[in-house]
DRENKEDO-550922 format. One record per atom (N, C-alpha, C): x, y, z; residue in three letters. Coordinates in steps of 0.02 Angstrom, whole numbers, plus 32768, in hexadecimal, padded with zeros to 4 digits. Layout:
<atoms>
XYZALA
...
</atoms>
This chain:
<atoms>
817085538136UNK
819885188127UNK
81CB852A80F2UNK
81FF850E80FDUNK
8243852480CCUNK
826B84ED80C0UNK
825B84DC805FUNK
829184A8804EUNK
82B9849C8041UNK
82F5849B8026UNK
832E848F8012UNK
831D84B57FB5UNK
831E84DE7FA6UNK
830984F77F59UNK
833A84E17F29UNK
836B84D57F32UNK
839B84A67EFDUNK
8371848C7EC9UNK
838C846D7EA1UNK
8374844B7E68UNK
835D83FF7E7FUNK
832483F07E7AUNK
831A83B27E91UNK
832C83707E57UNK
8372836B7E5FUNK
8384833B7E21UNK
83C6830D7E3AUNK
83D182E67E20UNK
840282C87E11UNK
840C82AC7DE3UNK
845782857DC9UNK
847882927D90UNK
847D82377D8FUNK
846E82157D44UNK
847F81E97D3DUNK
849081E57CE2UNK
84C481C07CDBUNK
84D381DA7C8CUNK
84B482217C73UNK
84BD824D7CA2UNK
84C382907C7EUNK
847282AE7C70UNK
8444828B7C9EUNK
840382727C8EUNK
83F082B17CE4UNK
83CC82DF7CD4UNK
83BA82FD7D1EUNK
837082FA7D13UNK
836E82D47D6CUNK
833782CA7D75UNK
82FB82ED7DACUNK
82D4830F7D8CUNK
82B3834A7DAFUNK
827983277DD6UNK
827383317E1EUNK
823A82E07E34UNK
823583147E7DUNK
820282FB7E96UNK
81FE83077EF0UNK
81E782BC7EF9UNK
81FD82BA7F60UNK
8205827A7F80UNK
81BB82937FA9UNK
8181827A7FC6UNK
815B82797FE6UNK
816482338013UNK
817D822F804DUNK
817E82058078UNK
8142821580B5UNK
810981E580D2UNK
80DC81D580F4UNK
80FF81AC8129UNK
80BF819E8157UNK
80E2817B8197UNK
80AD819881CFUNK
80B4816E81F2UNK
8092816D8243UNK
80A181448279UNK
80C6815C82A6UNK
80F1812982D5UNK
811F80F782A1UNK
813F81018286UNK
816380D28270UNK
81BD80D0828DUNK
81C9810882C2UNK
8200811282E2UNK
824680F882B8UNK
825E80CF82CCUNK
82AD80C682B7UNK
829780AB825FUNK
826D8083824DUNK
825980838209UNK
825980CC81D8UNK
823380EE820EUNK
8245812181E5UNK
827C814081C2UNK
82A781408205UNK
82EA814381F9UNK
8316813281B5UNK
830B80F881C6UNK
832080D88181UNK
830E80E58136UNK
82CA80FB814EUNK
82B3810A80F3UNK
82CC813B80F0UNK
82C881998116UNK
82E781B68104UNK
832E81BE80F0UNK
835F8187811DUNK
839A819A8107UNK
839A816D80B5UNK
8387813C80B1UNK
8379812E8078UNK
8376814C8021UNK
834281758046UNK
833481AF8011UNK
837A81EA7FFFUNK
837F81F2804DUNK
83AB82398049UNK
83FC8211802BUNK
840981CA802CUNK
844581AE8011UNK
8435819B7FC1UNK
840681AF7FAAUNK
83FD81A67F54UNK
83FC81D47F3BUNK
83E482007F2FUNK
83BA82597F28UNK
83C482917F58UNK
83DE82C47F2DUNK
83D6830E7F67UNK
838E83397F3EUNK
836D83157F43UNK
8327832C7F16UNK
82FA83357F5AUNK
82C183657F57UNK
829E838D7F87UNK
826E83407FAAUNK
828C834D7FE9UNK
824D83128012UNK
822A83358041UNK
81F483128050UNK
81C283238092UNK
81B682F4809BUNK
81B282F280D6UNK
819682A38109UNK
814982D9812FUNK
811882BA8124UNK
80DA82BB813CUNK
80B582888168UNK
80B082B281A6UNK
80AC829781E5UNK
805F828E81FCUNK
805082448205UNK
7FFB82428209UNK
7FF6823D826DUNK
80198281827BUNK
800A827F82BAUNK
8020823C82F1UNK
806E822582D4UNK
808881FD8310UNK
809081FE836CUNK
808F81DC836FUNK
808F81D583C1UNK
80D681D083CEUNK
80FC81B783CAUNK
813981A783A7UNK
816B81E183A7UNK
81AD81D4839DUNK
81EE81FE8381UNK
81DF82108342UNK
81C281E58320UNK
81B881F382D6UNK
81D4823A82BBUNK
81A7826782C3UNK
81C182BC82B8UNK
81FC82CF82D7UNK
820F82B28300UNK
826682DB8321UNK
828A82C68304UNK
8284827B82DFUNK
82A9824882B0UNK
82CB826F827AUNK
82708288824FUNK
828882AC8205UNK
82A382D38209UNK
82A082FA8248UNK
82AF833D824AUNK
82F7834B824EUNK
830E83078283UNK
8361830A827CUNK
838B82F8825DUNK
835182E88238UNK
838082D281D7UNK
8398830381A7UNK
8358833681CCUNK
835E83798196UNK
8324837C8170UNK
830583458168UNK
82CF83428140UNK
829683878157UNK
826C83928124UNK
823483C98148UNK
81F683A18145UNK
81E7839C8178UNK
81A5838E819EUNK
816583908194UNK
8124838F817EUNK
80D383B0818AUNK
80B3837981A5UNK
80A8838D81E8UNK
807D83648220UNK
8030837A8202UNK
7FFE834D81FAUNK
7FCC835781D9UNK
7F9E83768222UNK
7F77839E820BUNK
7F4A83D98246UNK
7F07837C824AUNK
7EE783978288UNK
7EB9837782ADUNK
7E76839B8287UNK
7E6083C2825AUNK
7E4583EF824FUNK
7E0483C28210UNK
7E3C837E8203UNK
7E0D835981B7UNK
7E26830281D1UNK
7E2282EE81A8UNK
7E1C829481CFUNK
7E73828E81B1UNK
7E97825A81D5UNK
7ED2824D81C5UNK
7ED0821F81B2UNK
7EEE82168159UNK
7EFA81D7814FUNK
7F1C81CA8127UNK
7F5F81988100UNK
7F7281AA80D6UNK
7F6081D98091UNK
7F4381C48080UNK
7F2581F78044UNK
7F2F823E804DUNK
7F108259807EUNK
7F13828F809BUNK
7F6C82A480A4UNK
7F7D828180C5UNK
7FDB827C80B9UNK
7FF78282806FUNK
7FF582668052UNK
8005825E8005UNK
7FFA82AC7FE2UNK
7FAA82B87FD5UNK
7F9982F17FC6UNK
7FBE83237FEFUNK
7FBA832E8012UNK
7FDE8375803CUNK
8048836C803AUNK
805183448033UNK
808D833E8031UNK
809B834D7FE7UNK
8078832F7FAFUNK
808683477F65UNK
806183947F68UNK
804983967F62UNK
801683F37F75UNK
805484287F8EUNK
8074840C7FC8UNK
80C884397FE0UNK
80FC84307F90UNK
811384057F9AUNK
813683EC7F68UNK
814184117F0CUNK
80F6841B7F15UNK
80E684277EBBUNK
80DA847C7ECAUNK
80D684847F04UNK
80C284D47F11UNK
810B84EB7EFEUNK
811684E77F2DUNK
818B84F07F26UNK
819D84E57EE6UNK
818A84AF7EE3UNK
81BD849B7E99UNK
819084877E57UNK
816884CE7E2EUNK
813684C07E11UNK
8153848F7DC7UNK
819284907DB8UNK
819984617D96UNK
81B484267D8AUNK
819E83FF7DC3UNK
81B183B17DE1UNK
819883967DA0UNK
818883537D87UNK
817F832F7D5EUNK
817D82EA7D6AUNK
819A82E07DAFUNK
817B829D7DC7UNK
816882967E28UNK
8152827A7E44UNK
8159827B7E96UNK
814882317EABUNK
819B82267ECEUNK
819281D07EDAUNK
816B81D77F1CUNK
813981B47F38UNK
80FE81A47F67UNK
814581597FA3UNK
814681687FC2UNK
815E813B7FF1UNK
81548134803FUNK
815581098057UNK
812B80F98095UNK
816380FC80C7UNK
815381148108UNK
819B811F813FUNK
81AD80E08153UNK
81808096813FUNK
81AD805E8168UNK
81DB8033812AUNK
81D8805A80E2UNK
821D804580A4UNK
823E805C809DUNK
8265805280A8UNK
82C2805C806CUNK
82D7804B803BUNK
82CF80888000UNK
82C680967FC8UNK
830B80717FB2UNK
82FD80537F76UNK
8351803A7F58UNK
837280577F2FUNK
83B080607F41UNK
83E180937F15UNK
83D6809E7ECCUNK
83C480737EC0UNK
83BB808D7E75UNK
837D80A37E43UNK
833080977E80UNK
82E980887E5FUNK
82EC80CC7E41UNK
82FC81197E57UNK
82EA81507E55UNK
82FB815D7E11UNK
832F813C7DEEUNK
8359814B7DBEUNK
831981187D8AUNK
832F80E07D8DUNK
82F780C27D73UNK
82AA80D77D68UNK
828F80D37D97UNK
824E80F77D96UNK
8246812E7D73UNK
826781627D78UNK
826C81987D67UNK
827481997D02UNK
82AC815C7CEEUNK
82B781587C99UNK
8284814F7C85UNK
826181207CA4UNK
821E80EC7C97UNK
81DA81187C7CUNK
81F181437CB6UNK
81A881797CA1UNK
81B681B37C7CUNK
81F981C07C81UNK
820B81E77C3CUNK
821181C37C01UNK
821281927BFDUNK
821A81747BB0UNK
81D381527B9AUNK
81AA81527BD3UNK
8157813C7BBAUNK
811481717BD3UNK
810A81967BABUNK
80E081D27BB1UNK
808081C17BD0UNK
8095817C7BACUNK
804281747BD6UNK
8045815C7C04UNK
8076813D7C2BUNK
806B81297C78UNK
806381527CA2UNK
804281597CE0UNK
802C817A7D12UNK
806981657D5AUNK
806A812E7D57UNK
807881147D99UNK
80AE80DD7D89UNK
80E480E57D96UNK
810480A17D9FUNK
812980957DE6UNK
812180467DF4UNK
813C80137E23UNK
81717FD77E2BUNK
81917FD77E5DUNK
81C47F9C7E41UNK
81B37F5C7E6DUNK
81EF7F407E90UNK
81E07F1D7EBBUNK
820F7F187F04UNK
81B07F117F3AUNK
81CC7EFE7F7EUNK
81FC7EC17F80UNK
82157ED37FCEUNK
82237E887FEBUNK
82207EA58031UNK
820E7E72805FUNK
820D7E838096UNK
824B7E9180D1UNK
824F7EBA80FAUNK
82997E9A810FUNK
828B7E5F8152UNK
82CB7E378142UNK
82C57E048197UNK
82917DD5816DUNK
827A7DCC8130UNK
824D7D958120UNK
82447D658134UNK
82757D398158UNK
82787CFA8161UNK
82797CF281C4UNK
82637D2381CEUNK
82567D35821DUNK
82277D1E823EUNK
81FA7D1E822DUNK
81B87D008232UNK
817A7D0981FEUNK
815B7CD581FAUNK
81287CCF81B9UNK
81007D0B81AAUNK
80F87D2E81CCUNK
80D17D6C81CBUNK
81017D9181A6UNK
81387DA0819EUNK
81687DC18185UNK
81657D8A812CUNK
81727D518133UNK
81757D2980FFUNK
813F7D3B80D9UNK
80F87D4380E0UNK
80C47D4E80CFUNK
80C77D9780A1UNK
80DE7DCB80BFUNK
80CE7E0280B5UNK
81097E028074UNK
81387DDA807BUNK
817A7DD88041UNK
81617DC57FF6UNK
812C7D8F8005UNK
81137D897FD9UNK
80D67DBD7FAEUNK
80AE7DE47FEAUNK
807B7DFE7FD0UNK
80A07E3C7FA7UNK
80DE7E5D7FB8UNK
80FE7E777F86UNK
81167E5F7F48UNK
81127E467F36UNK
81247E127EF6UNK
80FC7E2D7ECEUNK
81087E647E98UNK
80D77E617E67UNK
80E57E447E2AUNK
80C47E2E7E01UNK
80E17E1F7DB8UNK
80E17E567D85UNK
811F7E637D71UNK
812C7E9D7D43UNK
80F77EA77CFFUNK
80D17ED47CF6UNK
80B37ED07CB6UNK
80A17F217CA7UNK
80A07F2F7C63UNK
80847F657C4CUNK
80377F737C42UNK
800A7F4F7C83UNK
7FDF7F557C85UNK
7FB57F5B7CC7UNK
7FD17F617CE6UNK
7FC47F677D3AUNK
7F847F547D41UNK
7F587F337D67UNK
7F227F347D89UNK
7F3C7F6A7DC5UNK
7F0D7F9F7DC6UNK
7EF87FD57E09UNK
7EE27FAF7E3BUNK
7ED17F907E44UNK
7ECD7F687E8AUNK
7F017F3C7EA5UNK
7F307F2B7E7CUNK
7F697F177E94UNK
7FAB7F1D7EBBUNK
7F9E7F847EAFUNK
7FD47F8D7EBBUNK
7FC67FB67EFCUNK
80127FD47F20UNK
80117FE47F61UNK
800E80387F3EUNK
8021806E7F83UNK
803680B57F76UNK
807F80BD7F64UNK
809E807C7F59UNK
80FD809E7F65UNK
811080A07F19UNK
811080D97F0DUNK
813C80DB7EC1UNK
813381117EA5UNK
814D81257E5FUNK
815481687E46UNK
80FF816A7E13UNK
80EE81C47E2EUNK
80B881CB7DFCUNK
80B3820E7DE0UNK
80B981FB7D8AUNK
80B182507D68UNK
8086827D7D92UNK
80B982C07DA1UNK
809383037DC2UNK
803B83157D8DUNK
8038830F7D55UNK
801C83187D22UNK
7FD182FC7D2BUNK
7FF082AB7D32UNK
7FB282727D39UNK
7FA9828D7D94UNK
7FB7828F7DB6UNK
7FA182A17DFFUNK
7F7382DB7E07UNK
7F8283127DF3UNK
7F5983427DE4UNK
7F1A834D7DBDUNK
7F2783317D7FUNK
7EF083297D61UNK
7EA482F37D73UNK
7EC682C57D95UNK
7EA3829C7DC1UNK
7E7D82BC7DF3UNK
7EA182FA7E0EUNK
7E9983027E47UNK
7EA082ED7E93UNK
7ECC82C17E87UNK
7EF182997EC3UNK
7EDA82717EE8UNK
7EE482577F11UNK
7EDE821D7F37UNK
7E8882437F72UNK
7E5D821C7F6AUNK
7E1A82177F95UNK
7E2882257FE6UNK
7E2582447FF7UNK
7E3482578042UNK
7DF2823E806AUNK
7DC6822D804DUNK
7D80821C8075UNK
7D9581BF8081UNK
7DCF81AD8067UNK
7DE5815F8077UNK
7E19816080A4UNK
7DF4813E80D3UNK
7E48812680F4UNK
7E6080F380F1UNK
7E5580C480C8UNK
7E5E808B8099UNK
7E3E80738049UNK
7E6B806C8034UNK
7E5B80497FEBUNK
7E6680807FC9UNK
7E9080BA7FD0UNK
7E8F80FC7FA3UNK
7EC380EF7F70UNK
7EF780D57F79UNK
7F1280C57F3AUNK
7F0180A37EF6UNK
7EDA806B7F0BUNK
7ECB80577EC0UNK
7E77806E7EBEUNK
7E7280A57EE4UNK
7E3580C87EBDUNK
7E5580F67E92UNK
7E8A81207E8EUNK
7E9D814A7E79UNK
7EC081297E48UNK
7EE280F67E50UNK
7EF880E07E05UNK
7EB080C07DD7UNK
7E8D80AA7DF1UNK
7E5980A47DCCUNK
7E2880EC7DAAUNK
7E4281157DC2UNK
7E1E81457D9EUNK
7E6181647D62UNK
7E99814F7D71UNK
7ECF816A7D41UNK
7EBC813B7D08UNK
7EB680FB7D0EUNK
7E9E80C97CE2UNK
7E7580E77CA4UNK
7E3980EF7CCDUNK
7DF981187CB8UNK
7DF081357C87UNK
7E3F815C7CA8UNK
7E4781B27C71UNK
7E7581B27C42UNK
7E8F81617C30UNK
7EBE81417C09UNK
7EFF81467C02UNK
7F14813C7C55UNK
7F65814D7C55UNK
7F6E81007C6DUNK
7FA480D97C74UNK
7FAD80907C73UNK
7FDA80977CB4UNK
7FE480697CD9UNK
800C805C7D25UNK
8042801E7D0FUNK
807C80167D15UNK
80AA7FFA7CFFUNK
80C67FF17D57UNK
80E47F917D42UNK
81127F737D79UNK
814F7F5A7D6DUNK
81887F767D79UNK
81CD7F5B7D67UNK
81D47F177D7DUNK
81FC7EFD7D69UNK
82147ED97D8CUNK
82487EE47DBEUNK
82557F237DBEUNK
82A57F457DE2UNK
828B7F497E32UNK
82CD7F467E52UNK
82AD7F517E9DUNK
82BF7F977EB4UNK
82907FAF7EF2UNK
82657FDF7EF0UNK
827F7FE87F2CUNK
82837FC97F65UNK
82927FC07FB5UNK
82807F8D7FD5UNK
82987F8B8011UNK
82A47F778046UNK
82527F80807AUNK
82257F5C8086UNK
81F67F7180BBUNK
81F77F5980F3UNK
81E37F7A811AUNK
81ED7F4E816EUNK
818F7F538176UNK
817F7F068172UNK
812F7F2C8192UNK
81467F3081E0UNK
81667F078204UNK
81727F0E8253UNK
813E7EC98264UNK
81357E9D823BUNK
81037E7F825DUNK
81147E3E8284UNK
810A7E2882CAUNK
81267E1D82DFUNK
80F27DDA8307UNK
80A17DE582FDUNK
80817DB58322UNK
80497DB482FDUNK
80227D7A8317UNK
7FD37D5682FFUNK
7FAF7D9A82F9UNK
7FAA7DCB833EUNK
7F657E018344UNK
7F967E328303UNK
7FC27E3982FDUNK
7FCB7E6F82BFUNK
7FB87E51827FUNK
7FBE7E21826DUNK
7FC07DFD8226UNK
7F707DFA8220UNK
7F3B7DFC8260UNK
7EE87DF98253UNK
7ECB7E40824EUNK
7F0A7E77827DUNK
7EEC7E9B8279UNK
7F037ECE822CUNK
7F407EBA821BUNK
7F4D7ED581B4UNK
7F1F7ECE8196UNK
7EFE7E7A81A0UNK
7EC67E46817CUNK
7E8C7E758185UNK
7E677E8E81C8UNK
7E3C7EAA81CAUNK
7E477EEE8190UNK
7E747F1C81A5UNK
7E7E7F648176UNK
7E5B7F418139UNK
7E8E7F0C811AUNK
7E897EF780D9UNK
7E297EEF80C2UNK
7E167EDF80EEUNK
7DCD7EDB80DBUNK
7DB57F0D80EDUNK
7DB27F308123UNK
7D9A7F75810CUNK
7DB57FA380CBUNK
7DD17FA080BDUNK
7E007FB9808FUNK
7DCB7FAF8040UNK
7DC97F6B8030UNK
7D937F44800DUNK
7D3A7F678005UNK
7D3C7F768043UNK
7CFA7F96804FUNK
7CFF7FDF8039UNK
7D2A7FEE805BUNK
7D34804E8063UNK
7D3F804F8006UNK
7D4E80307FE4UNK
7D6A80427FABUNK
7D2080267F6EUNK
7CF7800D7F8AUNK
7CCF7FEB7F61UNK
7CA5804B7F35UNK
7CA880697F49UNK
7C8080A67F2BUNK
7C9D80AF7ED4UNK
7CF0809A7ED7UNK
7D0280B47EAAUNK
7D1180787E7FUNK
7CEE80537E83UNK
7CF5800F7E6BUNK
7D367FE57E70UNK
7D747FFB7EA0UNK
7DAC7FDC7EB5UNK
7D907FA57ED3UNK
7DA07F697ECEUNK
7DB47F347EF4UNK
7D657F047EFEUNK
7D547F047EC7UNK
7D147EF77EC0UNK
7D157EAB7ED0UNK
7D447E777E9FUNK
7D3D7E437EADUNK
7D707E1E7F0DUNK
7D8C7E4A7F01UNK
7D9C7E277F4AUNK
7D767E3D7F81UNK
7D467E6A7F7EUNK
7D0B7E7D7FAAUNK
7CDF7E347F93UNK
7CD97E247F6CUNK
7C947DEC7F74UNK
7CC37DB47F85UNK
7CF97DC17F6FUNK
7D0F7D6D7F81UNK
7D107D557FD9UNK
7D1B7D9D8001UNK
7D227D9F803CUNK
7CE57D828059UNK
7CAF7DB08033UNK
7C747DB78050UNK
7C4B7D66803EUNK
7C687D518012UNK
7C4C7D008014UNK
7C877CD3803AUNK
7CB37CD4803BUNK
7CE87C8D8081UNK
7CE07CA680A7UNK
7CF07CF180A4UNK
7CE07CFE8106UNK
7CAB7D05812CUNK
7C7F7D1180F2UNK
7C3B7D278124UNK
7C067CD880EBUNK
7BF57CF480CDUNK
7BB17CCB80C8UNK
7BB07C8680C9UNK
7BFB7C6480B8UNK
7BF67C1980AEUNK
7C0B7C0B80FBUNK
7C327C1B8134UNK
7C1C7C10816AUNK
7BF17BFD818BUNK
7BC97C448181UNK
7B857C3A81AAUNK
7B5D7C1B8199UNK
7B587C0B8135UNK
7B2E7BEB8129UNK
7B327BA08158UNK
7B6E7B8E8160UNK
7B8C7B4B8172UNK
7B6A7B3981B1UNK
7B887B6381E8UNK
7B837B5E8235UNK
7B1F7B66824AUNK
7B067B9C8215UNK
7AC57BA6821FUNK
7A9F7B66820AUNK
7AC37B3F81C6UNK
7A917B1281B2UNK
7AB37ACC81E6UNK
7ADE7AC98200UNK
7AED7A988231UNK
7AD27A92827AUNK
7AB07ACE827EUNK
7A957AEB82CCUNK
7A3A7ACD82C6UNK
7A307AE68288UNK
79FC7AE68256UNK
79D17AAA8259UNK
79FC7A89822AUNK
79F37A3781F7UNK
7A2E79FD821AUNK
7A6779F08203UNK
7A8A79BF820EUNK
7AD579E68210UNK
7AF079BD8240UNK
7B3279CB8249UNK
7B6379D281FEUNK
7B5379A581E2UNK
7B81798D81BFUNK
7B9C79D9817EUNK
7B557A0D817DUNK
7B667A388169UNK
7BA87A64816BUNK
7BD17A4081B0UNK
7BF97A6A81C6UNK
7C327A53818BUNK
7C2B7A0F815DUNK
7C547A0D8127UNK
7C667A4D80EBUNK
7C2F7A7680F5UNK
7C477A9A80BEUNK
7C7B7AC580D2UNK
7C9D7ACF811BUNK
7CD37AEA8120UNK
7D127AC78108UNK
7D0A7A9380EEUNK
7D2E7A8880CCUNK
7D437A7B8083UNK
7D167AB3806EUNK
7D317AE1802BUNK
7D747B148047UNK
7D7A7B258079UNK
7DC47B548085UNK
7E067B158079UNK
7DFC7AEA809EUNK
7E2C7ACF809EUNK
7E4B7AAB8044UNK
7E077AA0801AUNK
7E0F7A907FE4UNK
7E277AC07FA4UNK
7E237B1A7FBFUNK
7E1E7B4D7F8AUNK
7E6F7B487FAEUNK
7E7F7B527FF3UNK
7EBA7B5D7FFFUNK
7EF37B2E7FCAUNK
7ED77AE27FB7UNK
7F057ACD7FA6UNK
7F037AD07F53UNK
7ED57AF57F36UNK
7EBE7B0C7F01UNK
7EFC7B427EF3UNK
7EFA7B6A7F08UNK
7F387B9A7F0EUNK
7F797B917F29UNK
7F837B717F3FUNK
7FB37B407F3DUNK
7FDC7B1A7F10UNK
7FB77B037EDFUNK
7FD87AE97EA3UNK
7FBB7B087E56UNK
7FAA7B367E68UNK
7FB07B647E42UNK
7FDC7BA87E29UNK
7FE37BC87DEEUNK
80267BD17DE8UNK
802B7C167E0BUNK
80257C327E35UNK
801D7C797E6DUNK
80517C6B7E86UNK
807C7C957E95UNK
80BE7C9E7E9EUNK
80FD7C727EACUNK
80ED7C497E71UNK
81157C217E60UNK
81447C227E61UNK
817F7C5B7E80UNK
81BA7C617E78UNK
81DC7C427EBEUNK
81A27C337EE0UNK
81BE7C2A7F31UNK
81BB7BDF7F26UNK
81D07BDD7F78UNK
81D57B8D7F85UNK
817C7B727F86UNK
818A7B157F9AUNK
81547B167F8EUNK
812D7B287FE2UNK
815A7B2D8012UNK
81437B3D805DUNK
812C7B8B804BUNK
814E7BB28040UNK
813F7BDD8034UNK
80ED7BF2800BUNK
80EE7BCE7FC7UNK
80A87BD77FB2UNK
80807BAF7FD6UNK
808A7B828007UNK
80377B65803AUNK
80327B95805EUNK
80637BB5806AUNK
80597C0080A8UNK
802E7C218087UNK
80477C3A8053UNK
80267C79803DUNK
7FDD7C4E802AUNK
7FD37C0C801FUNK
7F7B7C077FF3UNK
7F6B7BF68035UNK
7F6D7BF4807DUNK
7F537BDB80BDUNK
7F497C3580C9UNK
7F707C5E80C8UNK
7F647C9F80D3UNK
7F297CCA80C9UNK
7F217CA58074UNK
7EF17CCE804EUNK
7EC47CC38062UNK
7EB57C7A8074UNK
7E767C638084UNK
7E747C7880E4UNK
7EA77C668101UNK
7E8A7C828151UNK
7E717CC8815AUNK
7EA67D058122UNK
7E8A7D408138UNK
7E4E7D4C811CUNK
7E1F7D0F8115UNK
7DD77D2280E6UNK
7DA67D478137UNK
7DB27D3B816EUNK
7D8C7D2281ACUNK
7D907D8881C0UNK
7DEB7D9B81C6UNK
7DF57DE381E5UNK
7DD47E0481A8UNK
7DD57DE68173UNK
7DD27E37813EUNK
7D857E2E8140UNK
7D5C7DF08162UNK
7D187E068154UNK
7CF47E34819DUNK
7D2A7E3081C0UNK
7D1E7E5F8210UNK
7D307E8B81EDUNK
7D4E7EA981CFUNK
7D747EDB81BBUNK
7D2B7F0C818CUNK
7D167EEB816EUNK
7CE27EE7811DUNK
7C9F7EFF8150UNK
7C927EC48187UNK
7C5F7EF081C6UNK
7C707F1481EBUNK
7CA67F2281E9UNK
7CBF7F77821FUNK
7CBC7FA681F5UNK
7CB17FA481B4UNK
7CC47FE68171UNK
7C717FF2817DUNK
7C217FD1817FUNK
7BEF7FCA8169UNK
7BDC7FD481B1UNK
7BFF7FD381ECUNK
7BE17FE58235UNK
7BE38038822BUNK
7C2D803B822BUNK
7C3B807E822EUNK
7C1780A68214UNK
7BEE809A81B5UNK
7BCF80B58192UNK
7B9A80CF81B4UNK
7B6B808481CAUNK
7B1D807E81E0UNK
7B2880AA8221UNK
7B6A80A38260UNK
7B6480CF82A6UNK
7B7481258289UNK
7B8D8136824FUNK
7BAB818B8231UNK
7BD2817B826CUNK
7BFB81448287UNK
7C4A816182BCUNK
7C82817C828DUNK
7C9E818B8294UNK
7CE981C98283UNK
7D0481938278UNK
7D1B8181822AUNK
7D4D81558216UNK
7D9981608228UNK
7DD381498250UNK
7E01814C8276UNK
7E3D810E8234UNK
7E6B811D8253UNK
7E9180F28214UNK
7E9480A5823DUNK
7E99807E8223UNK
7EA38042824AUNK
7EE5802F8237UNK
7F1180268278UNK
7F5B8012826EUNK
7F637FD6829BUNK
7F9D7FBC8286UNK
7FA87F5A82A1UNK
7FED7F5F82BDUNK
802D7F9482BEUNK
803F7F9882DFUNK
80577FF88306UNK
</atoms>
């Protein structure tokens, strides 16, 4: 494999910035597209796009960008993580004195200016590990599934990150990555904020701009994709419970979606119908969050979406929570689960 050996920098007030691009992806075709040219229109700094074995153009895409390529071997389980690691592993081999590597996903387009930003941020604050800015979706207003996802990017800026909050897209000290030892390859979900939870740990802090970051396309386009994200999302919950990631939204699942159900329908099958009232605690938490102050920046249609959301995807992420605990109890070959 052969990179471009130049100086991986660019110039802002006189400021050079020494960084590698790790771009991921799997079938994400013309998206892809876009993120790379993205990248390659901000920075002439060293990229790799790491390929989790598309079906897809995907690889003829990067390739005719110029970008250099590593299709991950069939040889170990594919999953992001596994992407991430091997793409920084190239990266830091070549260019042993990088000092930062922005993590970005093949279906965003990076914004002209985060690299520059990101980049001061963590040169001017020595204990952060990781910093993030902010999504938006593109086509938001396309259909609610798109509206939805606009919002779940929304983070609130703080110098204190909760690790479970955040996604994989953003810049993280070469320093703190290594010493960590990188991202869990035995997850094919929930590996990010296990790994920031262990940076936590080791007392480096995760910081959220308020600056924007990119452009995402999830592509989502119908009901079976939006249950089947919902499902990941709860496996995800599960797969991550070892490292104590995502502890409380694992029980919260595991009580609306699973136990107060059944308690309901079992004690109505049981005893008396009328049990079937306690399903209507969803409809009452929904409006609980609702007028409460959670992303208050939107309309108010907008926040019944998102508190009807939280509460519908309680149902996929607990299929999701019993497909993580099948798989365990059958030893089947954990496979990545994708929605589109």
């Amino acid at each position: 494999m052969t990179l471009n050996t130049a100086s991986a920098s660019i110039s802002s007030d006189g400021v050079a910035l020494d960084f590698g691009i790790v771009v991921i992806g799997r079938n994400e075709g013309e998206r892809l597209r876009d993120s790379l040219s993205s990248v390659q229109a901000t920075t002439d700094a060293p990229i790799i796009y790491v390929d989790s074995r598309s079906k897809d153009n995907s690889v003829e895409i990067a390739r005719s960008l110029g970008i250099e390529t590593l299709v991950l071997s069939e040889d170990k389980a594919i999953n992001a993580s596994r992407a991430r690691n091997e793409g920084a592993r190239v990266l830091m081999g070549l260019f042993p004195n990088l000092q930062f590597l922005q993590f970005l996903d093949g279906d965003t387009a990076l914004n002209e200016d985060w690299i520059v930003t990101a980049y001061k941020h963590l040169e001017d604050n020595a204990e952060v590990a990781y910093v993030c800015g902010q999504l938006r979706e593109k086509n938001r207003d396309e259909n609610i599934y798109r509206r939805l996802c606009d919002m779940e990017w929304r983070w609130e800026a703080t110098e204190n990150a909760d690790p479970c909050s955040l996604g994989g897209i953003g810049m993280m000290r070469v320093s703190a990555l290594t010493e960590s030892g990188g991202y869990d390859e035995t997850l094919i979900a929930g590996a990010d904020p296990e790994l920031y939870g262990r940076l936590v740990q080791s007392g480096w802090v995760l910081h959220v701009l308020d600056s924007a970051m990119g452009i995402h396309d999830s592509g989502m386009l119908s009901f079976r994709q939006w249950w089947v994200r919902a499902m990941k999302s709860g496996f995800s919950f599960a797969n991550g419970q070892a490292s104590g990631a995502w502890g409380r939204e694992l029980r919260s699942v595991v009580i609306w979606g699973g136990i107060l159900p059944l308690i309901a329908i079992m004690a109505a099958i049981g005893m008396n119908v009328w049990f079937l009232g306690l399903l209507l605690l969803f409809p009452l938490n929904t409006f609980r969050i609702w007028v409460s102050p959670v992303k208050n920046e939107f309309s108010q249609y907008d926040r019944f979406l998102y508190a009807a959301a939280c509460m519908g995807m309680k149902i996929p992420q607990s299929v999701g929570i019993s497909k993580f605990y099948w798989r365990s109890y059958t030893k089947q070959t954990t496979s990545v689960i994708q929605y589109k």
